[in-house]
C-alpha positions, 0 to 999 in steps of 0.5 A, a space after each residue: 270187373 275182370 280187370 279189377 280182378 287181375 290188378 288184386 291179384 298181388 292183395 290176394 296173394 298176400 291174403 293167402 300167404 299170410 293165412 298158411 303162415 298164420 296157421 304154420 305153414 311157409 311164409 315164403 314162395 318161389 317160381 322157378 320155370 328154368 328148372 328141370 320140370 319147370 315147363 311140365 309144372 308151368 303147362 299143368 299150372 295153366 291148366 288148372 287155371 283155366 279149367 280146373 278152378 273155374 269147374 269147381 268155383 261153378 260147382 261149388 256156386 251150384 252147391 250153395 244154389 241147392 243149399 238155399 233150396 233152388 234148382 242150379 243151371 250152368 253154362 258156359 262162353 268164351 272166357 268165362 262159366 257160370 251158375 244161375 237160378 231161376 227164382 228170386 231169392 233174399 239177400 241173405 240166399 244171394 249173398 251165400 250164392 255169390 261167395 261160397 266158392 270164395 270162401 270155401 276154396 280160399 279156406 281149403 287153400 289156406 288149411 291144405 297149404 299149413 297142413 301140407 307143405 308139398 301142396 302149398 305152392 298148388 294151393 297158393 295158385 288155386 286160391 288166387 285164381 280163383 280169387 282173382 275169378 272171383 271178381 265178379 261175385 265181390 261185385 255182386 256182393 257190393 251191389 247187393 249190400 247196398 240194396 235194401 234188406 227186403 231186396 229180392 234177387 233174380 239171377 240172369 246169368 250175364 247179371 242181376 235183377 233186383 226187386 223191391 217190393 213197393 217200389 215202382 220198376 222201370 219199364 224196359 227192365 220190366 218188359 225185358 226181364 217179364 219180372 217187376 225190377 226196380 234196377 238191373 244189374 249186369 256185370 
């Protein structure tokens, strides 16, 4: 998934892109590393991507958890962080969980880049990082919508579980998980 992420990079960078010039902003970008400063911006623009995008991703997935009326926990491993839950909730909870931090930081991205033009480069970056990061949660969203409306979702942290009333789990996802799953999803 993470791959997949990667290879989009050039979709969501157009998507972007399109979103300042659509409301006013620039319509064309440059990366210029040799310049004087171009090593300072290429260390500070690593750094944001690697910490700061995914901080506020997580933040921002923790905010939805608490806007559905659960309790967010985080964590953290190597190359990746995240945000997860500790009891079923609908589609509709899911689906808001997963792609808040999409939504919210590709429209800042796009607001903050027409609006200002010194910032749109920065904003550019931020969103398709977190774009790309967001790979994950688009997964997650496929799945889900392929799941029955009545469908509840337990979030695992490397995964999913999904349960469907009425249906009969299978008996590893049951024992492993202590929860009645009819499949588990993991990313």
């Amino acid at each position: 998934v993470m791959l997949l992420g990667l290879l989009l990079l050039p979709v969501f960078a157009y998507a972007i892109v399109f979103g300042i010039a659509a409301l006013g902003g620039r319509d064309s970008y440059s990366l210029n590393l040799i310049s004087t400063g171009g090593v300072v911006r290429l260390v500070l623009a690593a750094l944001v991507a690697l910490f700061g995008v995914p901080f506020v991703h997580e933040v921002i997935h923790g905010l939805a958890v608490l806007l559905v009326g659960q309790r967010p926990s985080f964590g953290l491993g190597p190359g990746v962080a995240w945000t997860s839950f500790n009891a079923p909730v609908g589609r509709a909870a899911y689906l808001t969980i997963g792609l808040a931090p999409l939504v919210v930081i590709s429209a800042a991205a796009i607001l903050l880049g027409a609006r200002y033009d010194a910032l749109a480069g920065w904003m550019l970056f931020a969103g398709i990082v977190n774009a790309s990061g967001a790979a994950g949660d688009l997964w997650m969203t496929w799945v889900t919508l392929r799941q029955p409306r009545h469908a509840r979702y337990l979030d695992l942290a490397d995964g999913f579980a999904v349960y469907v009333p009425g249906s009969e789990p299978p008996a590893a996802a049951a024992a492993a998980d202590d929860l009645p799953t009819a499949q588990v999803e993991r990313a």
